[in-house]
C-alpha angles and dihedrals in degrees: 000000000000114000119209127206116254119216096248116179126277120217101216131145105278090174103133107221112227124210129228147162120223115246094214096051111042113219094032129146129204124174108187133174118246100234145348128285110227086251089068100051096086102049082045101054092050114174129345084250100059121122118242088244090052091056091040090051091054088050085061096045088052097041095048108089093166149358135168094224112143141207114226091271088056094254114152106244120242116255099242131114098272096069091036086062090060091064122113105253091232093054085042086057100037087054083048093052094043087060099039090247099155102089096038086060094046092055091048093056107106117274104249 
């Protein structure tokens, strides 16, 4: 008897990656993920007594695959909360709205 494989389901990261420029710098390129992997809930939640921008800025951190955003040397930045910070808050909204993040965010504010 002869078994044949049968096509069994793969978990694999089926987030799409969506594709922007940055209103306030001309000629950016941000590729973000469209939403969080479950993985991702609990960094992202912190401490009961983390701020909503806080939350909102470790979204960002997880979402961003890729920018060409460079330091003065030309270096390409690292993708962490310290340069994310340095965003313009309408191009940091704008990313948020792209991937549907708004209600995301509202279910990871803390329950009162």
């Amino acid at each position: 008897m002869i078994l044949q494989a049968t096509n069994m389901p793969q978990l694999k990261d089926n987030r799409k990656e969506i594709k922007l420029e940055l209103k306030s710098i001309p000629g950016s390129e941000v590729v973000a993920k469209d939403g969080l992997l479950a993985g991702d809930i609990e960094s992202v939640q912190g401490s009961p007594d983390d701020s909503d921008i806080t939350r909102t800025l470790r979204v960002l951190e997880k979402i961003i695959v890729k920018w060409n955003l460079t330091d003065d040397k030309d270096q390409v930045l690292p993708i962490n909360i310290e340069n994310i910070r340095k965003l313009d808050f309408g191009d940091v909204t704008n990313i948020l709205q792209k991937v549907n993040f708004t209600k995301a965010l509202m279910d990871l504010s803390p329950m009162k």
